[in-house]
Phi, psi and omega in degrees: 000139176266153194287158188347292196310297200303342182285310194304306181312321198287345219236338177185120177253167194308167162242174205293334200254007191304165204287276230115216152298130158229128155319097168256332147308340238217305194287328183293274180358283164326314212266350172056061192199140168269181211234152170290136151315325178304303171305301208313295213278335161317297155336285190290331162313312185217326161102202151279160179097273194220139155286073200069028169054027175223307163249151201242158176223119179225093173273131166307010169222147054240330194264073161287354151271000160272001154293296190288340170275000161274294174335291176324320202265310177289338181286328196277321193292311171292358193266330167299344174248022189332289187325330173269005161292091178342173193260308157349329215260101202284113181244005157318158174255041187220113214065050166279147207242020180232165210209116218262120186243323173216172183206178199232149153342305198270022184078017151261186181209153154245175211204151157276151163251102182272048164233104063266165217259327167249056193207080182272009178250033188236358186283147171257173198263132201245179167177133179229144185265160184300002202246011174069013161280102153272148182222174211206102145238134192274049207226184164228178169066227170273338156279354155304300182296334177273327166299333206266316192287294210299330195104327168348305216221165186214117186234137183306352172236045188261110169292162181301332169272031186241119336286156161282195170321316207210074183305136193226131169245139158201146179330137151346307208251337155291358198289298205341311182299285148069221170274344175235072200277102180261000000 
């Protein structure tokens, strides 16, 4: 059976330009916590950006202090919304247990659920809608994007046309190029 990346690959493919290699000692350090190998291999594969121009992937490499100051900004935005918050999910800013990986046009997001916090390749995939609806895959990643890419799965802030036929991912700076082409 192949494994998870290769379903992802089959199902949408990388683009020409992905990050590659990263200092994942350098970024674990930073953020002081290790990452599921599947992101790592998300990363290398494929990097931040878009899914159909419609959810974006904002991953801690290359630029890990532009990660973390995102991480930081979703955790304050949930922390103004406590209350529409699980109970489960920590969003202090000092042990927080959700870790912001993507996000959609309509303001929603997913999250790695970092627990237990020292086994990261057991964390499941969190997804919250801009209305504050939590959902649970008990998976990790990339097998959440392989279900969502495949049809497998549905998620309440999906449109009915997400994914299309012929699903396309491509880095930030090519939608950038792109859609703004000077």
């Amino acid at each position: 059976m192949p494994s998870s990346i290769d379903r992802l690959k089959q199902l949408l493919s990388p683009p020409d330009d992905a990050p590659g290699v990263v200092d994942w000692g350098l970024i674990e350090e930073r953020l002081e916590v290790g990452l599921p190998n599947d992101y790592k291999e998300f990363v290398r594969f494929y990097g931040n950006g878009t899914i159909e121009g419609f959810m974006m992937t904002f991953l801690m490499a290359p630029n890990v202090d532009n990660g973390i100051e995102w991480w930081e900004e979703q955790l304050w935005v949930l922390r103004q919304l406590s209350e529409d918050v699980p109970e489960s999910y920590v969003i202090a800013s000092s042990g927080a247990n959700l870790l912001p990986w993507a996000y959609t046009i309509d303001n929603d997001l997913c999250y790695l659920w970092m627990e237990p916090l020292e086994d990261p390749d057991r964390w499941w995939v969190v997804s919250r809608t801009r209305d504050m609806d939590w959902s649970v895959f008990e998976g990790s990643m990339i097998e959440f994007l392989v279900e969502i890419i495949s049809g497998s799965r549905r998620e309440v802030w999906m449109p009915r046309d997400f994914p299309g036929e012929y699903p396309w991912f491509k880095t930030t700076a090519q939608y950038l190029a792109d859609t703004n082409p000077e």
